[in-house]
GUVEX-14027 format. One record per atom (N, C-alpha, C): chain; residue in three letters; x, y, z; atom name. Coordinates in Angstrom, 2 decimals, decimal comma. Example, Ala and Ser with C-alpha at 12.3 -4.5 7.8 and 13.67 -1.06 7.14 Angstrom:
(A ALA (13,19 -5,69 7,80) N)
(A ALA (12,30 -4,50 7,80) CA)
(A ALA (13,20 -3,30 7,80) C)
(A SER (12,85 -2,25 7,08) N)
(A SER (13,67 -1,06 7,14) CA)
(A SER (12,90 0,03 7,87) C)
//
This chain:
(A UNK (125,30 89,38 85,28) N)
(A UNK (125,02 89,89 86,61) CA)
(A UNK (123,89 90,90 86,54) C)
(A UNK (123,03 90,97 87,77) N)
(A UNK (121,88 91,48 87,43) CA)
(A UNK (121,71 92,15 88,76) C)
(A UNK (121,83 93,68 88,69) N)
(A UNK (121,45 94,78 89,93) CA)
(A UNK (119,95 95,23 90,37) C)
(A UNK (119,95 94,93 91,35) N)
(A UNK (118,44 95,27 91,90) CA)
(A UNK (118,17 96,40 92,86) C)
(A UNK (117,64 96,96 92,52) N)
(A UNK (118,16 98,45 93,54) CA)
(A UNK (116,57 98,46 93,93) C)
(A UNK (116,25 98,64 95,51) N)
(A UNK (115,06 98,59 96,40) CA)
(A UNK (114,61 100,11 97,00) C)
(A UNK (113,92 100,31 97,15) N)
(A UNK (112,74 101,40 97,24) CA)
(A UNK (111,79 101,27 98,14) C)
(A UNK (111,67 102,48 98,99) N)
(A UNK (109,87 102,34 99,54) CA)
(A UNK (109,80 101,87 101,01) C)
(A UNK (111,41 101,45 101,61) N)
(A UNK (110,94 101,12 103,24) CA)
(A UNK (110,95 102,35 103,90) C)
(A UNK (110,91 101,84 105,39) N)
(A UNK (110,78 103,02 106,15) CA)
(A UNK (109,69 102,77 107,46) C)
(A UNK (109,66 103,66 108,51) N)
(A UNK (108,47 102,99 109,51) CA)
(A UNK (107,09 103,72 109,20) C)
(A UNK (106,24 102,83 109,78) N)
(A UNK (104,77 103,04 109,48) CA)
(A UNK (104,05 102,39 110,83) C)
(A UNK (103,05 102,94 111,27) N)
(A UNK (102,25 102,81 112,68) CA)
(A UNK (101,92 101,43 112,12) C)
(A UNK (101,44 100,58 113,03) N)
(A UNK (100,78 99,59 112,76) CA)
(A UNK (99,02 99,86 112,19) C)
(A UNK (98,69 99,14 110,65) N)
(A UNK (97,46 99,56 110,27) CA)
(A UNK (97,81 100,45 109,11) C)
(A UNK (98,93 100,71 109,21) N)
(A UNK (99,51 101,57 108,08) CA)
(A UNK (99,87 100,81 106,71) C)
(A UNK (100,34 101,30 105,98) N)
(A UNK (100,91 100,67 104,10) CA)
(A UNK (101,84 101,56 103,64) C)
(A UNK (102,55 100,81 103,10) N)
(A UNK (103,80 100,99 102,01) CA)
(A UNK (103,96 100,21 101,23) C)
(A UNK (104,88 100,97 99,96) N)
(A UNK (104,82 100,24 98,56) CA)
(A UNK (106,19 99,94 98,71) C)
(A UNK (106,94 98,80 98,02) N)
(A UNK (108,10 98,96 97,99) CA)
(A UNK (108,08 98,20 96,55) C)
(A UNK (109,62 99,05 96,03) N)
(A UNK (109,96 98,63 94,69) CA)
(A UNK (111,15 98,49 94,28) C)
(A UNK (110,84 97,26 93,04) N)
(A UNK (112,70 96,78 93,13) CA)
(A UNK (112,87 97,10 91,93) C)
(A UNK (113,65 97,54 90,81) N)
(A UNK (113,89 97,93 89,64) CA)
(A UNK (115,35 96,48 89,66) C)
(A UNK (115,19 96,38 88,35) N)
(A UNK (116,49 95,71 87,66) CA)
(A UNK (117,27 96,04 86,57) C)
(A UNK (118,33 96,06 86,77) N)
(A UNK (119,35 96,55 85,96) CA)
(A UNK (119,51 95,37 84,24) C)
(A UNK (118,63 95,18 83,88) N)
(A UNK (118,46 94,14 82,62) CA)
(A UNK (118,10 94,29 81,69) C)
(A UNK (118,07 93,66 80,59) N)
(A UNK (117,10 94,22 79,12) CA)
(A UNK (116,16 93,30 78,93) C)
(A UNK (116,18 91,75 79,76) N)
(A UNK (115,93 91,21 79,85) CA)
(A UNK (114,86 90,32 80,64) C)
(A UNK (114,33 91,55 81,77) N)
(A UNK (113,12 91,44 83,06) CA)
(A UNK (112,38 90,59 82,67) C)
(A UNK (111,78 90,09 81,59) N)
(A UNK (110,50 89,96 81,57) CA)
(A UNK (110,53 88,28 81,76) C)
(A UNK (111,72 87,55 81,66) N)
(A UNK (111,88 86,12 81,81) CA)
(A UNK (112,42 86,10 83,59) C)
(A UNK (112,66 86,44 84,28) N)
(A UNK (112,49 86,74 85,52) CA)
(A UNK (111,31 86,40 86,25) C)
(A UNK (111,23 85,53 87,27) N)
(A UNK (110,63 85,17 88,56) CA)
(A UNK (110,95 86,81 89,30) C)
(A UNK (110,26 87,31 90,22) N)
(A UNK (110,54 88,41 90,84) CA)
(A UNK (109,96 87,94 92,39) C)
(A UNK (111,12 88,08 93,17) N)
(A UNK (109,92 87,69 94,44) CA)
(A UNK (110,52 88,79 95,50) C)
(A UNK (110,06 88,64 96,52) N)
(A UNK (110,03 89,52 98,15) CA)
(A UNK (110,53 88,42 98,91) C)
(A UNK (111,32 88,59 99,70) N)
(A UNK (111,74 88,16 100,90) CA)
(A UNK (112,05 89,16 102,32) C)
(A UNK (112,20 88,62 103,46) N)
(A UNK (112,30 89,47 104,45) CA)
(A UNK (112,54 88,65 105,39) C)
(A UNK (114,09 89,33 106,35) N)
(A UNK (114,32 88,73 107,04) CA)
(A UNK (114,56 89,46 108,46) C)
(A UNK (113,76 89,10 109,35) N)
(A UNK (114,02 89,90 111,03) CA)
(A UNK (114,77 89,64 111,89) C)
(A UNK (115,17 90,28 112,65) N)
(A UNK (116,42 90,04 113,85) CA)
(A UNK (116,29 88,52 114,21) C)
(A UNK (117,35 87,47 114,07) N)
(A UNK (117,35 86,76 114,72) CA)
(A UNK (116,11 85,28 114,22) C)
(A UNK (115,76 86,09 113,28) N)
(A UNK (115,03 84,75 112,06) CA)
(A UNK (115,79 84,69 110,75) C)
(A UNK (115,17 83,60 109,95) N)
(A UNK (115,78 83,27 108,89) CA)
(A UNK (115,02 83,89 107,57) C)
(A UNK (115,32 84,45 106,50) N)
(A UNK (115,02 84,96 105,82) CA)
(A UNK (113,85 83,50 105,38) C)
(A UNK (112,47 84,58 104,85) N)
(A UNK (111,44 83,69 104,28) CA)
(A UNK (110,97 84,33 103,13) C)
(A UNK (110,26 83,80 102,13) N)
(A UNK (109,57 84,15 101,12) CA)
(A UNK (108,33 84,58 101,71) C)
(A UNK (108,22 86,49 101,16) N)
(A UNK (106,88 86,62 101,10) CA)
(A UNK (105,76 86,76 100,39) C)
(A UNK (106,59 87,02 98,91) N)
(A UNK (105,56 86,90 97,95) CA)
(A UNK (106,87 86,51 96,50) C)
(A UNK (105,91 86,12 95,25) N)
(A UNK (106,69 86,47 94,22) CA)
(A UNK (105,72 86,23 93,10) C)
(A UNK (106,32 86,58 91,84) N)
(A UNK (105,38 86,64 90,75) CA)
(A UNK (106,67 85,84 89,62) C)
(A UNK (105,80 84,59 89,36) N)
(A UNK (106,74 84,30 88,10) CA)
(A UNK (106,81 84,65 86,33) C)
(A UNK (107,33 84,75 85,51) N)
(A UNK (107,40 85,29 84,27) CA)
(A UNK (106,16 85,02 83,65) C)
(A UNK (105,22 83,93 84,30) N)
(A UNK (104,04 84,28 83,64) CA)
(A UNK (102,83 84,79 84,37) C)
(A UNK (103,09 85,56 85,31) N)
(A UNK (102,46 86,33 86,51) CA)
(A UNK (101,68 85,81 87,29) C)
(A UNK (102,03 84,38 87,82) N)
(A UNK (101,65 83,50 88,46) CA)
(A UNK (102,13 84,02 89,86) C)
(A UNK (101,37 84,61 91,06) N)
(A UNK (101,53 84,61 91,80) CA)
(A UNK (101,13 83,67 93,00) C)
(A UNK (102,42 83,79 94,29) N)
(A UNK (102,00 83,10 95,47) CA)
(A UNK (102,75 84,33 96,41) C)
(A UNK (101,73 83,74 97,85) N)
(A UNK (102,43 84,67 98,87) CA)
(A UNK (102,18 83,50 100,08) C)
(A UNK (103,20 83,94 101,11) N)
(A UNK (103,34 83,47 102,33) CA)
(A UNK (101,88 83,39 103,10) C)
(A UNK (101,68 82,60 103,68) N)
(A UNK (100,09 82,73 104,75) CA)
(A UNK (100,24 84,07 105,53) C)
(A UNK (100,90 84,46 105,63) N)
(A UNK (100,93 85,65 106,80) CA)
(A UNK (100,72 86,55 106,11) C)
(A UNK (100,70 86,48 105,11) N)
(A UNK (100,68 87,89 104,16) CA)
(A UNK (99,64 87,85 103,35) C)
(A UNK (98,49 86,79 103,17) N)
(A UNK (97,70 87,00 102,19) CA)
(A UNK (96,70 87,78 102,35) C)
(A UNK (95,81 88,65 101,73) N)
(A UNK (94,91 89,30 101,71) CA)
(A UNK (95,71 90,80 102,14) C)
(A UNK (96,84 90,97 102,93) N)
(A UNK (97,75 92,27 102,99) CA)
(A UNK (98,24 92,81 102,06) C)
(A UNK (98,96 91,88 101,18) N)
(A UNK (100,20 92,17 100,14) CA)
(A UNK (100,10 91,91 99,13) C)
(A UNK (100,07 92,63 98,29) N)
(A UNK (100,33 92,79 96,73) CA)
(A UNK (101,16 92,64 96,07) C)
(A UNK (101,82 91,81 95,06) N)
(A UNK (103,18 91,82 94,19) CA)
(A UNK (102,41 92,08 93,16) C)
(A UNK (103,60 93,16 92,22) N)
(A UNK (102,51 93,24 90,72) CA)
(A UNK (104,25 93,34 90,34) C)
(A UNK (104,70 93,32 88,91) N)
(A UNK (105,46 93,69 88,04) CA)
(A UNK (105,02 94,60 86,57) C)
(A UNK (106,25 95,52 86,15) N)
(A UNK (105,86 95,73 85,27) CA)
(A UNK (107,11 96,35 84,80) C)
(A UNK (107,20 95,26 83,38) N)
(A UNK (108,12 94,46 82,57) CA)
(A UNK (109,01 95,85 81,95) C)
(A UNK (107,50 96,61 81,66) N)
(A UNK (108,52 97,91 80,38) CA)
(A UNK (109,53 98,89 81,41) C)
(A UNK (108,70 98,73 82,84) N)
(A UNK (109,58 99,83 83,90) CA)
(A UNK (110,50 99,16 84,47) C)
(A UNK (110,32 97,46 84,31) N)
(A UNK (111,71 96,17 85,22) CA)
(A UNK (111,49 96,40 86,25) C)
(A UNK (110,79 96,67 86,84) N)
(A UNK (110,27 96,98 88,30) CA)
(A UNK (108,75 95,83 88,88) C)
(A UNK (109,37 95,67 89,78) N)
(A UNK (108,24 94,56 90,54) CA)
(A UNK (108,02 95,79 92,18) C)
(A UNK (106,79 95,40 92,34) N)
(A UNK (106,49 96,09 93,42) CA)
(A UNK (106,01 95,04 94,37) C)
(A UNK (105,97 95,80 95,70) N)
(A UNK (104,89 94,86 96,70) CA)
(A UNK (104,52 96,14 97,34) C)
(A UNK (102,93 95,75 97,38) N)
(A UNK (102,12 96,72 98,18) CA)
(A UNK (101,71 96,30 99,56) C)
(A UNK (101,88 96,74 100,65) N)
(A UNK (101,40 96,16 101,67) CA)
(A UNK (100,59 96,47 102,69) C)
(A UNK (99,68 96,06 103,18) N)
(A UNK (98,34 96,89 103,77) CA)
(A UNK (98,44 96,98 105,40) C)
(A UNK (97,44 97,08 105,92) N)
(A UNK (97,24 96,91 107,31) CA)
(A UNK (98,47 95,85 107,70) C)
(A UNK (99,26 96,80 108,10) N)
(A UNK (100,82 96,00 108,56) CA)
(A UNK (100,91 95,78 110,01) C)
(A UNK (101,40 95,26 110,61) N)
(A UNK (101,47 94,57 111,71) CA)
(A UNK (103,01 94,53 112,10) C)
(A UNK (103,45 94,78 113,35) N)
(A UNK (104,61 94,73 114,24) CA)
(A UNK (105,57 93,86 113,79) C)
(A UNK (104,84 92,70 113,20) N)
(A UNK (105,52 91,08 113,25) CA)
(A UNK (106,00 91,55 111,79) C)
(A UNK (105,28 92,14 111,44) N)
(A UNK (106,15 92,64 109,37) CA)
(A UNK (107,55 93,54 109,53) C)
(A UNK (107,87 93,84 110,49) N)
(A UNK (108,91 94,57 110,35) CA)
(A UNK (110,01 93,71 110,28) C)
(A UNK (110,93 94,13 109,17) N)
(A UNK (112,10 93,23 108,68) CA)
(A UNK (113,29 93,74 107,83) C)
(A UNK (114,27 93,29 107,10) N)
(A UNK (114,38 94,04 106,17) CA)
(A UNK (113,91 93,29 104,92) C)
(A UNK (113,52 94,00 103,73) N)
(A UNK (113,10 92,93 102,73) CA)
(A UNK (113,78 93,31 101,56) C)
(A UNK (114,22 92,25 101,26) N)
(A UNK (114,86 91,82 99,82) CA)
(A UNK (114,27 91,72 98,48) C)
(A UNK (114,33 92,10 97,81) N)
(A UNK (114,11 91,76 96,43) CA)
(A UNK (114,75 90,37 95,49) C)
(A UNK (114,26 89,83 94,96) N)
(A UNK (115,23 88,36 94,59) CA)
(A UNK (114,53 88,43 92,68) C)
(A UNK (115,89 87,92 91,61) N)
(A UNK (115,44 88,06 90,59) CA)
(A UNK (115,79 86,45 90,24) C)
(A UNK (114,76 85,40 89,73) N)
(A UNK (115,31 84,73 89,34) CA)
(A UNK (115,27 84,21 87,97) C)
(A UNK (116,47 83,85 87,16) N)
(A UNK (116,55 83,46 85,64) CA)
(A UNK (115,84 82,12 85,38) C)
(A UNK (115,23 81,57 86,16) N)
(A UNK (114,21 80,25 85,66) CA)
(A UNK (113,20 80,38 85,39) C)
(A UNK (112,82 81,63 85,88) N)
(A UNK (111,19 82,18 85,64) CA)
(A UNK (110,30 81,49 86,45) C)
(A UNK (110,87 80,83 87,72) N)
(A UNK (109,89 80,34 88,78) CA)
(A UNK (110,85 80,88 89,73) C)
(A UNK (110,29 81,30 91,34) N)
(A UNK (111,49 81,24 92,40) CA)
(A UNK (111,58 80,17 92,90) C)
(A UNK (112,63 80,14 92,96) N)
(A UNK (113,92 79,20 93,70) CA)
(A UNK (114,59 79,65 94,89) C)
(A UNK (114,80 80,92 94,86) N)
(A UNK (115,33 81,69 95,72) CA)
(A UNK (117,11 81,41 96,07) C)
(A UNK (116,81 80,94 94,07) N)
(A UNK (119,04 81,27 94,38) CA)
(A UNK (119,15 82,18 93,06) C)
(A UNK (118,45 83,52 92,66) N)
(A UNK (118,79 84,23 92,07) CA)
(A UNK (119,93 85,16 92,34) C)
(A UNK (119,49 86,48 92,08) N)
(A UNK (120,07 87,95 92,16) CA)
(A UNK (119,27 88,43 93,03) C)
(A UNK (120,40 89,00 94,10) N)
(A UNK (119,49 89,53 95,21) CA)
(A UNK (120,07 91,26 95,17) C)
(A UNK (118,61 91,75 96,01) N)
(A UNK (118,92 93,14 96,32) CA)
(A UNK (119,43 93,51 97,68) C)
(A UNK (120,04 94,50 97,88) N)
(A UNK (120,63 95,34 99,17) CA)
(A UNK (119,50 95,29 100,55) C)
(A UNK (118,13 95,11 99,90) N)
(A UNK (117,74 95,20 101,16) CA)
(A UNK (117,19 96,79 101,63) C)
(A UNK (116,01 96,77 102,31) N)
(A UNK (114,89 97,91 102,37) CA)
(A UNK (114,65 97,47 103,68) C)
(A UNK (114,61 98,71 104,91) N)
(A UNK (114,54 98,24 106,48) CA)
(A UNK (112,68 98,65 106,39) C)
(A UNK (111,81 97,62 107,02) N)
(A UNK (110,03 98,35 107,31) CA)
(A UNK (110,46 98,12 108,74) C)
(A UNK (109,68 99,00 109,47) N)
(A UNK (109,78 99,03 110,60) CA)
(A UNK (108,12 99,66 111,16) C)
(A UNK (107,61 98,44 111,27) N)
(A UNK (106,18 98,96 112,03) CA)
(A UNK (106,23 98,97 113,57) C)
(A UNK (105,27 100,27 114,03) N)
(A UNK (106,05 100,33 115,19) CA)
(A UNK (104,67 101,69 115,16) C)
(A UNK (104,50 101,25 117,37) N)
(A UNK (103,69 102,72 117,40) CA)
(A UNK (104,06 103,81 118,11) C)
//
């Protein structure tokens, strides 16, 4: 079993940025897929970014050129940076760890971080 404890939400004007970060409870991070998800009132949770064990990243269309995923293995922590944010980004977002080293999005999930852009 693998604990993911999330970091870094909170509201921000639209045009604004925040970092958010997921730490894992493992000795083992570095074979881990790490991805972002986020899900808003009344939608279905989607993938917004992730980085797989060989730091192969992808992100959602809505998010490219905004958002950043980076990891880093010695701290077990994956981050997402996110830029000029927009109304429609507000969600809560998840952290997801997965043991295949690609996402799948049936790992270990986190508690969840509320963004709330808003002016």
């Amino acid at each position: 079993q693998v604990q993911l404890v999330e970091s870094g939400g909170g509201w921000v004007q639209p045009g604004g940025s925040l970092r958010l970060s997921c730490t894992a409870s493992t000795s083992i991070f570095s074979i881990y897929a790490m991805g972002w998800y986020r899900q808003a009132p009344g939608k279905q949770r989607e993938l917004v970014a992730d980085v797989s064990n060989a730091y192969r990243t992808n992100y959602a269309d809505s998010v490219k050129g905004r958002f950043t995923i980076s990891r880093d293995n010695a701290k077990k922590t994956v981050y997402l940076e996110m830029n000029s944010l927009k109304p429609e980004d507000t969600a809560v977002y998840y952290c997801n760890a997965d043991p295949l080293g690609t996402m799948t999005g049936r790992g270990y999930w986190g508690q969840g971080t509320q963004v709330t852009v808003s002016s």
